[in-house]
N, C-alpha and C positions, 0 to 999 in steps of 0.2 A: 023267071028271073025277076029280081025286083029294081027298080028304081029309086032314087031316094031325091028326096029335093032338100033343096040345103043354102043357106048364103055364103058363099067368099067374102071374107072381111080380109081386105091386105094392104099395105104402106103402098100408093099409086107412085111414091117417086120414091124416097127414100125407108129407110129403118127408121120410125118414130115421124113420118112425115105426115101428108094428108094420107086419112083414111077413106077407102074406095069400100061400097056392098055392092056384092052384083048376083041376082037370083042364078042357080046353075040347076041343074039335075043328069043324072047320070047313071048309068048300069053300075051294079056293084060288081068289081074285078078282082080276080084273082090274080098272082103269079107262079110262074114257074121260076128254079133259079136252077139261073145256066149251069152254074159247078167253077165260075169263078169269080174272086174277087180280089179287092185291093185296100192298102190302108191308106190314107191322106192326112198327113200333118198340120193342124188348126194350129197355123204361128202367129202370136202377136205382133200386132202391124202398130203398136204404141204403148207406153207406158200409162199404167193406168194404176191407181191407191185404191187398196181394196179393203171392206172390211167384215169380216165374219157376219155370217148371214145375210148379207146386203147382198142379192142380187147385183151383177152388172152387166151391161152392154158391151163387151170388149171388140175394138177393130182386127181382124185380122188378114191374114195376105190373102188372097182372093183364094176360094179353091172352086175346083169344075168338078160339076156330076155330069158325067158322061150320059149320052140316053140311055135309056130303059136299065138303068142301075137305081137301087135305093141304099139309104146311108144309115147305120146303126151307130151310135156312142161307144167305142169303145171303151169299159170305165175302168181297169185298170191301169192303162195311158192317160196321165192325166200328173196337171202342174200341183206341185207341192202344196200350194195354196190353198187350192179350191180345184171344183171340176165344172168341166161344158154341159152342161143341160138340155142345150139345143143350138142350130145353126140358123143364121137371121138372113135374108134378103128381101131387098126392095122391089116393088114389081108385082103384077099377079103370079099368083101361083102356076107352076107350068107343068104339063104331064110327065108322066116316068119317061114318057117315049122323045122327050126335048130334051138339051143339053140345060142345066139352070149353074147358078153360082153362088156362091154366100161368101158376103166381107164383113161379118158379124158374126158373134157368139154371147146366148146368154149363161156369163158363168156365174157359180155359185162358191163363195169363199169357207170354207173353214177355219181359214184363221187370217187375222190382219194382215197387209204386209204390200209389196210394188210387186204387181205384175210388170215385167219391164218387154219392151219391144223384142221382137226374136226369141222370147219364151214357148215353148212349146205347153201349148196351154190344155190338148186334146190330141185324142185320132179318133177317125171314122171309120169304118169300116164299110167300102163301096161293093153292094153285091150285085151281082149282074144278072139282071130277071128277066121273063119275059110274060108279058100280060095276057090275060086270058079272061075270056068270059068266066063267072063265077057256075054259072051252073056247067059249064064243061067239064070242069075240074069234078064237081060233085061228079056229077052223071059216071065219071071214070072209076071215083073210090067205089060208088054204088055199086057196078060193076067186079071189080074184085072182090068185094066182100060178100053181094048177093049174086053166087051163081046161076045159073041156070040150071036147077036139079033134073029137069026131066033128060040135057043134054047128056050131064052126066049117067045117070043109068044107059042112057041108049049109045055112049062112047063106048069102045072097043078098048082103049082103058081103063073103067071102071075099078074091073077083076085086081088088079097089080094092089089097089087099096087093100084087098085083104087077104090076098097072095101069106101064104106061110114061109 
């Protein structure tokens, strides 16, 4: 298993506030996904002027990631204008396995024009995982894909493989 050391850089209070670095390091993880998930609607919480190619920071109504879910861009849901690119919150970063929230979105415009409050600017898509050490996972494909040759010949099913 490897480890990786790395810095978290993230808004200590708000989106675009003071910036915190804090040294971390950490097992590399895997997931599993449960087999269900959910959509969540990114609404604007303001009226905002937007204009082709200009990146913006848009407010929107608070939404919850539930624990041990992660969140995908849905991209063809998505405001006539322009599309989400990503979800913003203030705060350090928190594990799959915590509830977190975002009341920001960086969206990107195609074409000029007002993004107005109550626009349906995105959807996410919340899927429901569950974490795993990374070599677990390995160790399991390795397993189905390299069997055990010597078990098979000495299996009492063998024969049925080449059964006429």
């Amino acid at each position: 298993m490897s480890e990786v050391e790395f810095n978290v850089v993230y808004w200590e209070d708000d989106v675009g506030g003071k910036l915190k670095r804090v040294d971390k390091r950490m097992d590399e993880y895997a997931y599993k996904i449960v087999g269900i998930g959910e959509w969540k609607a990114l609404i604007a919480d303001e009226d905002k002027t937007v204009e082709k190619g200009k990146p913006e920071v848009i407010r929107i109504k608070k939404v919850e990631f539930p624990p041990n879910s992660v969140c995908f861009i849905l991209g063809r849901m998505r405001h006539a204008l322009g599309a989400v690119i990503d979800v913003l919150h203030g705060g350090i970063p928190r594990y799959v396995e915590t509830v977190s929230y975002a009341d920001r979105v960086i969206f990107l415009p195609i074409c000029d024009g007002e993004v107005k409050k109550n626009d349906l600017l995105g959807v996410v898509d919340l899927v429901y995982v569950k974490p795993v050490k990374k070599m677990q996972i390995l160790d399991k494909i390795r397993k189905i894909f390299e069997p055990d040759v010597e078990k098979l010949v000495e299996s009492k099913d063998w024969p049925y493989l080449f059964s006429k």
